[in-house]
N, C-alpha and C positions, 0 to 999 in steps of 0.2 A: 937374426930373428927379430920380428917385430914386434916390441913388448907395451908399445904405448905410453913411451917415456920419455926424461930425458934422454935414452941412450940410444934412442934413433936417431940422434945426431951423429950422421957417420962421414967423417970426409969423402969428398966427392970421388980420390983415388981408389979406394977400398968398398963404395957402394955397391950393392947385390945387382949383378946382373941378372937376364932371361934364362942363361941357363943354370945359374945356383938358383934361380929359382926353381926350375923346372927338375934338380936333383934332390931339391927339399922338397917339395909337393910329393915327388912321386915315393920316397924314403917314407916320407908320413904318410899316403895312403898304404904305401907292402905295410907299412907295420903297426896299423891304427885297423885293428875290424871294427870299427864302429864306423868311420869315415871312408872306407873299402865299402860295407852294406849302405850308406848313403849313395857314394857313386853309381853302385850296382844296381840302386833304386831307379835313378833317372831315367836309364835307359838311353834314348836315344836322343833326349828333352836338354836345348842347350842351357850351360851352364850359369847363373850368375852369384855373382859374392859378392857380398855386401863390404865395401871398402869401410874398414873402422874407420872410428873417430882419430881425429889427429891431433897432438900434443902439441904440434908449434905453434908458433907466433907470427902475427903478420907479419915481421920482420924475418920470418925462415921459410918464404914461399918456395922458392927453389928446394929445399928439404921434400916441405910435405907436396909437393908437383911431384918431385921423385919419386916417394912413395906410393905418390895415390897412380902413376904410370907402370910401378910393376903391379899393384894388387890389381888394377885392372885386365894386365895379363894374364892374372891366374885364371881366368873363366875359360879363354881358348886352350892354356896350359894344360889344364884339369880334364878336358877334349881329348884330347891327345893324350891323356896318360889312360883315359876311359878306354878309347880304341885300343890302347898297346898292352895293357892289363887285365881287362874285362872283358869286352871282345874279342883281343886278338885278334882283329882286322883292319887292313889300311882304311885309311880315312880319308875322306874324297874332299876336297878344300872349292873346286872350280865353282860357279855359283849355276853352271845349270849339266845337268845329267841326262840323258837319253839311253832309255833302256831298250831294247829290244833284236829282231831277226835282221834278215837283209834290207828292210823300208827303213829300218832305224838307219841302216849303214850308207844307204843314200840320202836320208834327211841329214846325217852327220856332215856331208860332203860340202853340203852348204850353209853347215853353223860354225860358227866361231866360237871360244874360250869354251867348249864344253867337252867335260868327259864322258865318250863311249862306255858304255857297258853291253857289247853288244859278244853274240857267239852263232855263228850261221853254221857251222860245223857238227856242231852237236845239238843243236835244235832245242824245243822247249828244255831240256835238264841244263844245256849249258847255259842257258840264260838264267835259270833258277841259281846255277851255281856262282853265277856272275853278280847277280847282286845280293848273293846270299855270302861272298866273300869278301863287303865292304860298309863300312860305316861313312852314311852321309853327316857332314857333320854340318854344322850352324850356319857354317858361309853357304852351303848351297843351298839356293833361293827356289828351286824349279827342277822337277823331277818329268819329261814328256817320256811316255812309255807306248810303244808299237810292234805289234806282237801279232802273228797268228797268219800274213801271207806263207810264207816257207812251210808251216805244219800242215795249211791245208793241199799246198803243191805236192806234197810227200806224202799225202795220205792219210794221214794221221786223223784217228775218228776223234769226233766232236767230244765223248766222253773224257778221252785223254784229254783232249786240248782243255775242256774244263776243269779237270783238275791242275791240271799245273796251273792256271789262270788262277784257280783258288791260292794256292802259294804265293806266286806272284804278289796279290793281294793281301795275303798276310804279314809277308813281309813287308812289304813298302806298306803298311797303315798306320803302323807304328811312327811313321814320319811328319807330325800332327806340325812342326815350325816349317814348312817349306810347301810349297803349291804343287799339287801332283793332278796331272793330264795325261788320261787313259784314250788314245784316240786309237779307232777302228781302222782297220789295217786298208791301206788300197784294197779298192775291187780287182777282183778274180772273175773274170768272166766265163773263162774254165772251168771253173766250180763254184759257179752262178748259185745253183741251189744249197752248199754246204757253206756257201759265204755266207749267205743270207739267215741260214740257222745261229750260224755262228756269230752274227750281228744279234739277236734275239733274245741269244744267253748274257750278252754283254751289261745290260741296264741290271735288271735284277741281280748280276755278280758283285755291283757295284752300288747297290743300295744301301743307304745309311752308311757307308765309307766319307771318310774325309778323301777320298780318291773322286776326283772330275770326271763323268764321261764325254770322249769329242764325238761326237755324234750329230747334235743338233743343235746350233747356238740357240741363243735365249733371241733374237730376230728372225730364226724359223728357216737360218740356211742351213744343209747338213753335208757334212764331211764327204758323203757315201757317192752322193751327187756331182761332188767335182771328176769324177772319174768317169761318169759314164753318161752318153748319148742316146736318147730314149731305152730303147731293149738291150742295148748294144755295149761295147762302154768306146769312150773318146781317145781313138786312137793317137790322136798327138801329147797326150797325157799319160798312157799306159797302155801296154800290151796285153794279150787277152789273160796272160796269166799273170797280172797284177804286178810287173816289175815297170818302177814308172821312168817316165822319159826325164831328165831334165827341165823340162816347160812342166811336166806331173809335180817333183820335187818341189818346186817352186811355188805351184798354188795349192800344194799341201801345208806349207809352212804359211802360206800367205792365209790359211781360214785359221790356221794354229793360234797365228798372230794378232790377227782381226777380230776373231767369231770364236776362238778358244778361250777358257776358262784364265786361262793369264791378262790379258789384255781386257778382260769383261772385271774384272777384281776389282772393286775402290782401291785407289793406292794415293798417298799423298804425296809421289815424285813420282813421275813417268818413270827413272831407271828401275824403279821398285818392281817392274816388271820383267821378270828373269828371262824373258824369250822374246823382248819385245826389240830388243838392239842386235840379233842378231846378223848377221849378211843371209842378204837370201835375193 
């Protein structure tokens, strides 16, 4: 334990590693409710601890570097004891996510380092259950979410689809450290008319959210447009029922990249942009 003394002078054989520490954190939160309802408070909000003051001397730099290398561990540690304690859900470490139907599972095809959350089998509920059964945590930098071709091929009235979109958005708002982009599902030419309703409900679902809608960049090109050829939509992009070709996948990601809320963000290092290194 670290007392702020002489007696953190510990030789180097017998110094506290990652995981005594990570069996003393998690000991004192089961058995501290005061520091249990602190964590519990957070929420979903990454952690930081404030590294005490240190008692060595310039001549014990190695000592206090030591130290101050696991207290800075505890902020990810204290993550992970949140997810496995409070939540009881895994924890998703990769730095960008994609949520959604079978557009998500083709935009997936051509991104790199990111984890799926996707469920085509069970349609709107599996997807709720898919990111209702995990904690994004601090490392992931970029949430893109695509949702609603599949529900409206299957029928599924506009009502349902907006409430589960409600959830959807409940959940993931709580996500206030990480960039989240709500982009509009390819066009459905098939259900031209129930697309377009369903485009309509999208702005106002998403007002006053920390949630992005892809719809229309801030330079006035919109998302809906890459797909379709005046009345018609562009067949070497997507099919009339909105599953897109390959060259489609491609200049999906390419307005994501470009003209989506990631790539439009101040950032003061180009990788600070979670979806802007992707392959595509």
């Amino acid at each position: 334990m670290f007392i702020g003394g002489k007696g953190d002078l510990i030789p180097k054989d017998i110094f506290p590693i990652e995981e005594d520490l990570k069996m003393s954190l998690e000991a004192w939160i089961r058995n501290c409710n005061y520091s249990f309802q602190l964590l519990q408070q957070s929420e979903f909000s990454p952690i930081h601890i404030k590294i005490p003051i240190m008692p060595f001397t310039t001549q014990q730099q190695v000592e206090q570097k030591a130290w101050c290398d696991l207290f800075t561990l505890s902020n990810w540690i204290l993550e992970e004891i949140r997810a496995k304690i409070i939540h009881r859900k895994q924890l998703i470490t990769l730095p960008r996510v994609i949520l959604g139907d079978s557009s998500a599972v083709q935009l997936t095809k051509e991104m790199t380092n990111i984890k799926a959350l996707t469920n085509e089998e069970e349609g709107l509920s599996g997807i709720i259950r898919a990111i209702s059964s995990v904690i994004l945590s601090s490392k992931v930098k970029g949430l893109l979410i695509v949702i609603g071709r599949d529900a409206l091929i299957q029928n599924v009235n506009l009502e349902t689809i907006q409430e589960n979109f409600n959830r959807i958005r409940e959940i993931c708002s709580p996500y206030t450290h990480l960039q989240i982009l709500w982009a509009i599902p390819p066009y459905i030419h098939s259900k031209k008319e129930e697309y377009e309703e369903l485009i309509r409900l999208m702005p106002p679902l998403l007002a006053g959210t920390n949630i992005k809608l892809g719809l229309v960049g801030e330079n006035g090109r919109s998302l809906g447009e890459v797909f379709r050829y005046g009345e018609s939509f562009a067949g070497h992009r997507i099919n009339k029922n909105g599953l897109m070709t390959e060259h489609g996948v491609k200049a999906m990601l390419a307005w994501i990249y470009s003209v989506g809320s990631f790539s439009r963000r101040k950032r003061r290092r180009k990788e600070e942009d979670p979806f802007e290194n992707c392959s595509c």
